[in-house]
C-alpha positions in Angstrom: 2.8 -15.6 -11.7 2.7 -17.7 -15.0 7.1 -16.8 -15.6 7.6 -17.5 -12.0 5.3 -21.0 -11.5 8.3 -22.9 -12.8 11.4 -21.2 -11.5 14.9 -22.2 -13.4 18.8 -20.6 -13.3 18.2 -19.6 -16.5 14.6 -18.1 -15.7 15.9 -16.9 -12.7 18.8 -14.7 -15.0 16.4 -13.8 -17.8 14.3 -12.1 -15.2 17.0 -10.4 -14.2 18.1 -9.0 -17.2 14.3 -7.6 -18.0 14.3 -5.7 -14.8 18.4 -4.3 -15.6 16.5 -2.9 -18.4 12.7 -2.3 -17.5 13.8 -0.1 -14.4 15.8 2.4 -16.2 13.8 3.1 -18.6 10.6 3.3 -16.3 12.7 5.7 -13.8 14.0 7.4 -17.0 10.3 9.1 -17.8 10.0 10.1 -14.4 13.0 12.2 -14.5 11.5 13.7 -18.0 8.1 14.1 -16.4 10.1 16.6 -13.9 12.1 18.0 -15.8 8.5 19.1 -17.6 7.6 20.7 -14.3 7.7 24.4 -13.5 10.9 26.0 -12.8 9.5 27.3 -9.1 8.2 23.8 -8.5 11.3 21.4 -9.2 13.4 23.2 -7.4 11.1 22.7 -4.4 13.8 21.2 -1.8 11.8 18.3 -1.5 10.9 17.4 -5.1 14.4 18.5 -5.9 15.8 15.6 -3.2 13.4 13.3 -5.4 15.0 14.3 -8.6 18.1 13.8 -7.2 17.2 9.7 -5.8 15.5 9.4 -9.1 18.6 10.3 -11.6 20.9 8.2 -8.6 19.2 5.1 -9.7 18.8 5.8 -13.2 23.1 6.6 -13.4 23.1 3.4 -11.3 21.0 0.9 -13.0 22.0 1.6 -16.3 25.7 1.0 -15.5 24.9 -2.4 -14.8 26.1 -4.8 -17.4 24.1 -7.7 -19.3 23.5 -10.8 -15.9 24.5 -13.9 -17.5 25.5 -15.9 -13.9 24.0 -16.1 -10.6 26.8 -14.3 -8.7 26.1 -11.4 -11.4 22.0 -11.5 -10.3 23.2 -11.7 -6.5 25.4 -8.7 -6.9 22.5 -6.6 -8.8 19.7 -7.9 -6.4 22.4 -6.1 -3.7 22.0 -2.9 -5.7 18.2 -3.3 -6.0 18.0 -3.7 -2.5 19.9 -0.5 -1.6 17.6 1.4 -3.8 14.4 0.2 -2.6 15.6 1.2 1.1 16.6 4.4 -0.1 13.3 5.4 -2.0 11.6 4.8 1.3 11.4 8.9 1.9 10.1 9.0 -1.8 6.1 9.0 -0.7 6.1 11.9 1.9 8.7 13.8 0.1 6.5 14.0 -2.9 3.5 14.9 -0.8 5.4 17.6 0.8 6.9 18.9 -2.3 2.7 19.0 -4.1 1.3 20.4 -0.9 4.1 23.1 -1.0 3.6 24.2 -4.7 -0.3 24.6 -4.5 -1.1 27.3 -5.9 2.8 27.7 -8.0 0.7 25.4 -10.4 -3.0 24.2 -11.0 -3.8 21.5 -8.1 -5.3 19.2 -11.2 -1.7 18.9 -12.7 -0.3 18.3 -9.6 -2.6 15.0 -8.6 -2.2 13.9 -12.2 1.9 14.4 -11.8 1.6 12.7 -8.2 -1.0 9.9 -9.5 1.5 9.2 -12.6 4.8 9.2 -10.7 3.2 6.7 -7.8 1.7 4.2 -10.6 5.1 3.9 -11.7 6.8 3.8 -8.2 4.3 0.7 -7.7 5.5 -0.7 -11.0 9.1 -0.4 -10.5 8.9 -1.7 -6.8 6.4 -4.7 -7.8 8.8 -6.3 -10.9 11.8 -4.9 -8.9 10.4 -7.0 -5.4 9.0 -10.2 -7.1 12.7 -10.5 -8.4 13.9 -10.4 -5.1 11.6 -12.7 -3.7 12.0 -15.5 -6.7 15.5 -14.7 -6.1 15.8 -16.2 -2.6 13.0 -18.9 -3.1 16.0 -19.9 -5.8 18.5 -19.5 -3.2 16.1 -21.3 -0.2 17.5 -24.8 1.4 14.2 -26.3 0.4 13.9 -25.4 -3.4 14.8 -27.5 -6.4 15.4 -25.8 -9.5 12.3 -26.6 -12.2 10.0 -27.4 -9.1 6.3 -26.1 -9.7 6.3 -23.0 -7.6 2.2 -22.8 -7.8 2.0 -26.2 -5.4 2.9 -23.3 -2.8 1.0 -20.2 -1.3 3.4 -17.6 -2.8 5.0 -17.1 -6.1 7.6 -14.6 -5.3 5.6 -11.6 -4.1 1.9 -12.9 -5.4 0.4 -14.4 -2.6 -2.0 -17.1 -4.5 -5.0 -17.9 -2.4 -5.9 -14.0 -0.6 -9.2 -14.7 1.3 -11.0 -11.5 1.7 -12.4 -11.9 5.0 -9.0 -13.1 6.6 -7.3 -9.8 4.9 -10.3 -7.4 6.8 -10.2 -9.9 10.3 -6.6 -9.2 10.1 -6.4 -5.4 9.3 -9.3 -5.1 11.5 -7.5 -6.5 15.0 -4.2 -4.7 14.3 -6.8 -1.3 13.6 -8.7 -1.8 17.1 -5.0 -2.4 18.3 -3.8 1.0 17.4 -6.7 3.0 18.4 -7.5 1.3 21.8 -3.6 2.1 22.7 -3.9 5.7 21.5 -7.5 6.6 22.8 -6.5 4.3 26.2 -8.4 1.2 27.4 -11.5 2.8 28.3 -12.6 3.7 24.9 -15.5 1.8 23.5 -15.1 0.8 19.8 -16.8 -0.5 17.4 -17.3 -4.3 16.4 -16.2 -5.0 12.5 -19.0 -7.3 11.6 -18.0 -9.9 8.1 -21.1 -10.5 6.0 -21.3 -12.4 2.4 -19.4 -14.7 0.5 -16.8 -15.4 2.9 -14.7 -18.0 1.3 -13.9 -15.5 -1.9 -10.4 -15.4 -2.6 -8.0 -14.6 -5.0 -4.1 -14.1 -6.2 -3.0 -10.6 -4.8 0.3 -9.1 -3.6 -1.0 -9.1 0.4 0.9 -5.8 1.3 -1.3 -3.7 -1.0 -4.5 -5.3 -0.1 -3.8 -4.9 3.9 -2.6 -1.3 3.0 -6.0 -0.2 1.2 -8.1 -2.8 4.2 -6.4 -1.3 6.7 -6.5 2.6 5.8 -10.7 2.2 5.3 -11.0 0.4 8.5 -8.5 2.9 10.1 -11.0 5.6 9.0 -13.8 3.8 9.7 -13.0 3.2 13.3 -11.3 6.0 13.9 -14.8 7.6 12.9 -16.7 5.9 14.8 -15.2 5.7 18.0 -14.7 10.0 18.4 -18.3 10.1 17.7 -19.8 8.0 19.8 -17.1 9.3 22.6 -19.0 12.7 22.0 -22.7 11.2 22.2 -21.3 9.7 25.3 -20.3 13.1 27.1 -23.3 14.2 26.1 -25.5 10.9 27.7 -23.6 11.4 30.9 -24.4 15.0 31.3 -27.9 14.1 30.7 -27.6 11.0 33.0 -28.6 8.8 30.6 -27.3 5.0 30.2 -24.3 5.3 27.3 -25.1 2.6 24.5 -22.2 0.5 22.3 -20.9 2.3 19.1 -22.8 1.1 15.9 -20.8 -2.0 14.3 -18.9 -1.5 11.3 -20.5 -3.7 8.6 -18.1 -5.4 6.0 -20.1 -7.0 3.3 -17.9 -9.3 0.7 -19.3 -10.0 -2.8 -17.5 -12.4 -5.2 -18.5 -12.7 -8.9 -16.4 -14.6 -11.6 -14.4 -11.5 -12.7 -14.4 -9.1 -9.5 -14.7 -9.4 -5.5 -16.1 -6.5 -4.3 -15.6 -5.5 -0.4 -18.3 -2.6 1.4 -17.2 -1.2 4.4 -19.8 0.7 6.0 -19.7 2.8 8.8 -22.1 5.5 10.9 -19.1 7.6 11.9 -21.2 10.5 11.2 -20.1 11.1 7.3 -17.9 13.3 5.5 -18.1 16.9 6.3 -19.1 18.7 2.7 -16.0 21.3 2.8 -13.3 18.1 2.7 -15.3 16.2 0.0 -13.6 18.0 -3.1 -10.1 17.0 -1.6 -10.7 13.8 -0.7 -9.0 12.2 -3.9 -6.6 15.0 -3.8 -2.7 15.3 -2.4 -2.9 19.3 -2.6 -5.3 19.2 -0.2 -6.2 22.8 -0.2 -7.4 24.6 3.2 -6.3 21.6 5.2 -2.8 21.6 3.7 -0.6 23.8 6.2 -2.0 21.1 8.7 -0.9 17.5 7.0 2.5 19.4 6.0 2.9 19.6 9.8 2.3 15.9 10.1 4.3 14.7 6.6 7.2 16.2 7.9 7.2 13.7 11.2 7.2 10.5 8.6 10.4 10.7 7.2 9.5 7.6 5.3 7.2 5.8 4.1 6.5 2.7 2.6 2.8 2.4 2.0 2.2 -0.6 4.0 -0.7 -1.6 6.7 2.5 -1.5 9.1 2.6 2.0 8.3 -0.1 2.6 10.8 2.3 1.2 14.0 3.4 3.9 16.5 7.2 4.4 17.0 9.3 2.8 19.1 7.3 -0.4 19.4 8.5 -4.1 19.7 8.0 -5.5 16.3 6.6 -8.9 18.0 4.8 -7.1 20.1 3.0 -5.2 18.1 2.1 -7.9 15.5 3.7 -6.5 12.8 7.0 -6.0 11.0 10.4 -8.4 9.6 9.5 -11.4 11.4 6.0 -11.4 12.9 3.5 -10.8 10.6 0.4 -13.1 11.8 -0.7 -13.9 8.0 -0.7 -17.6 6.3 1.9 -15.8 4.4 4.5 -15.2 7.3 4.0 -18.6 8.7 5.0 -19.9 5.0 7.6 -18.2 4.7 8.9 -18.0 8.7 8.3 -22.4 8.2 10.8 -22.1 5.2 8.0 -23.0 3.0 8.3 -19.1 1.1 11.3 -17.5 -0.1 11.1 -14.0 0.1 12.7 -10.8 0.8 11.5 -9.2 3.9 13.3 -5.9 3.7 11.6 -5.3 1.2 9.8 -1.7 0.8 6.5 -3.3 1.3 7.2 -4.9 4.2 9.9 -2.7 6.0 8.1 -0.9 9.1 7.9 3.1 8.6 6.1 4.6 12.3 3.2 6.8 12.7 0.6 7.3 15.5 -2.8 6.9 14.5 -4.1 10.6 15.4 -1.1 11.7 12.3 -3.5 12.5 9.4 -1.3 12.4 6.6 -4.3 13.2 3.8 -2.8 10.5 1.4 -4.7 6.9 2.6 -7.5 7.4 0.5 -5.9 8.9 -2.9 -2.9 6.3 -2.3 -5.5 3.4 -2.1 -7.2 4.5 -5.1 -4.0 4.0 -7.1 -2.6 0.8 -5.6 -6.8 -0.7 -6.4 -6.6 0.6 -10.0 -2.8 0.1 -10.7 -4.6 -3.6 -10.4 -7.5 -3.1 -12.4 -9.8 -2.4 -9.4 -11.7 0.4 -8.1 -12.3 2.8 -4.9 -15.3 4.7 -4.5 -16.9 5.8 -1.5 -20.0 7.6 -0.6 -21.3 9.8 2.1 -24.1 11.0 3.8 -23.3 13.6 6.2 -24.3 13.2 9.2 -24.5 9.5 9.1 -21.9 7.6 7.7 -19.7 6.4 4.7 -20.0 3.5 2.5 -16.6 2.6 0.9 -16.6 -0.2 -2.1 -13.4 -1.4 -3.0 -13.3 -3.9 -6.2 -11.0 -5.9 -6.5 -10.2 -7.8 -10.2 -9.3 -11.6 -10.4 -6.2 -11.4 -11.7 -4.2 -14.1 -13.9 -7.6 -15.5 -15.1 -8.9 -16.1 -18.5 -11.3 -12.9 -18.1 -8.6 -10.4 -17.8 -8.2 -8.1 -20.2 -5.2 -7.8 -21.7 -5.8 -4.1 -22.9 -6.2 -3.4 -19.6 -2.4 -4.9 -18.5 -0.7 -3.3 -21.4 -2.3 0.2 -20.0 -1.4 -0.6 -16.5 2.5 -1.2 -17.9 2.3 1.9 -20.1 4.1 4.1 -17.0 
């Protein structure tokens, strides 16, 4: 945020150079961390096919010579782009490849392997995309060179002013969306009531937030609405008048260093055998299962978008390239925002809703704390599930610097 505010050629090429060299070396120890892997479980066909994009890049990137014009940056933010859209089958290869070798290796290793390897995926795509996007705010008809980037919404990828409740009103329509198209019209399902400091806001890269939003609510609803479907049966067979499903309650809390966001639902809980995989990609007895379903994403970009079923009208369906309904997309669809929008985080990767791929929730968990956040979530069977995502202020003068240098350390 603070070396894009004022955006300059000569910024503009000295970012460039620290990303020729940062993503190297950052894919670089992911090819070591491999290559420390098992025999049996690297030459897995589907971490093997990871290996192989990984050391691509690496030969790629590190052929590139020192940037030192704007047609050199033009010709590497070419190459960047290429990789990004190749790395898309990255996430469900990986997953594929863990759920594969459980029990070839202790399932502890692997979800430390997969948690390390997806921190640094995030880092590489987030210095890698906010190039991109200060890239074409340089290039945009309505940008002057020096002019103070933070007058606008966006700097590059960091969306400045993220207002909680607009992220979960947002995320919460296109949730309702999916389901009501999958389950059919006549479902009933649930209200998503917004409680608390509703004006809380803060600087956050949108895609991440709306991925994390939307994969609770998804839950959430999805919860919900098959149990009260099942109390209904039951009300009709007993002839008794069928009541509303129980609102989803989403409380917002702001304090000067965090905001923290409850969703709480009474979708009946967790059941007790899935609660010592819940955080975990080897997903033990339910892994034969979410294999199945892995291998009908061929990619994946981690996105709220992921959650759109196949074959849909990007404008129809609300989300996608051009027709995201966010203050961002207006900016950027008014001219306002320069930003790339094929990027990995925006590009649209299909699923139906009823694919349970067993990653939203340990995914989440690493795009909250890759930011110095925090998902927890709590459950009594039976009832319901509380989930409490926090959310850190970024960029302001309580962050901990110990904290970023750890977060960069991947």
């Amino acid at each position: 945020m603070v070396f894009g505010r004022s955006l300059t050629e000569s910024r503009l090429i000295s970012s460039a150079n620290y990303v020729r060299t940062e993503l190297p070396t950052r894919i670089a120890h992911r090819i070591r961390d491999m290559q420390q892997l098992p025999y049996v479980v690297v030459t897995n066909p589907h971490i093997n096919e990871v290996y192989d994009l990984y050391y691509t890049a690496f030969d790629t990137f590190r052929k590139v010579k020192d940037i030192k014009t704007l047609d050199d940056n033009d010709r590497f933010c070419k190459a960047i782009r290429a990789m990004l859209k190749a790395h898309l089958t990255v996430i469900p290869k990986l997953a594929m490849g863990i759920l594969e070798s459980n029990g070839l290796m202790d399932s502890a290793e692997l979800d430390k392997f997969m948690n390390t390897i997806l921190r640094s995926r995030i880092s590489r795509r987030v210095i890698a995309e906010q190039h991109l996007a200060l890239t074409d705010t340089f290039h945009a008809p309505w940008f002057s060179p020096g002019a103070k980037l933070s007058e606008s919404e966006f700097i590059g990828e960091v969306f400045l002013k993220c207002v909680a409740k607009d992220v979960v009103e947002r995320c919460g329509k296109a949730v309702r969306e999916i389901l009501q198209r999958a389950y059919g019209p006549d479902v009933a399902l649930p209200e998503i009531r917004i409680d608390g400091h509703l004006d809380a806001n803060f600087p956050y890269i949108l895609s991440h937030l709306e991925y994390i939003i939307g994969e609770l609510l998804r839950n959430s609803v999805q919860a919900v609405a098959e149990k009260h479907q099942q109390r209904r049966r039951k009300d009709q067979a007993a002839n008794l008048p069928s009541q509303p499903p129980p609102p989803i309650e989403v409380t917002i809390c702001e304090s000067n260093q965090h905001v923290i966001i409850r969703i709480s639902d009474q979708g009946g809980g967790i059941p007790r055998e899935s609660l010592p995989y819940l955080w975990s990609f080897s997903k033990g007895p339910a892994s034969g299962k979410i294999l199945a379903n892995l291998g009908k994403v061929p990619k994946m970009a981690a996105t709220m978008q992921e959650l759109q079923i196949e074959g849909e009208d990007d404008h129809k369906s609300g989300s996608g390239r051009g027709s995201r309904t966010t203050a961002a997309a207006a900016a950027r669809e008014s001219g306002e925002i320069g930003r790339d929008l094929n990027s990995s985080l925006a590009s649209l990767s299909s699923r139906p809703p009823n694919l349970r791929l067993g990653m939203g929730l340990p995914l989440s968990r690493v795009y909250a704390e890759y930011w110095a956040g925090s998902l927890a979530l709590h459950s009594l069977e039976g009832y319901g599930v509380d989930a409490f995502l926090q959310i850190s202020k970024l960029g302001n003068k309580n962050e901990q610097l110990t904290t970023r240098a750890s977060m960069d350390a991947v």
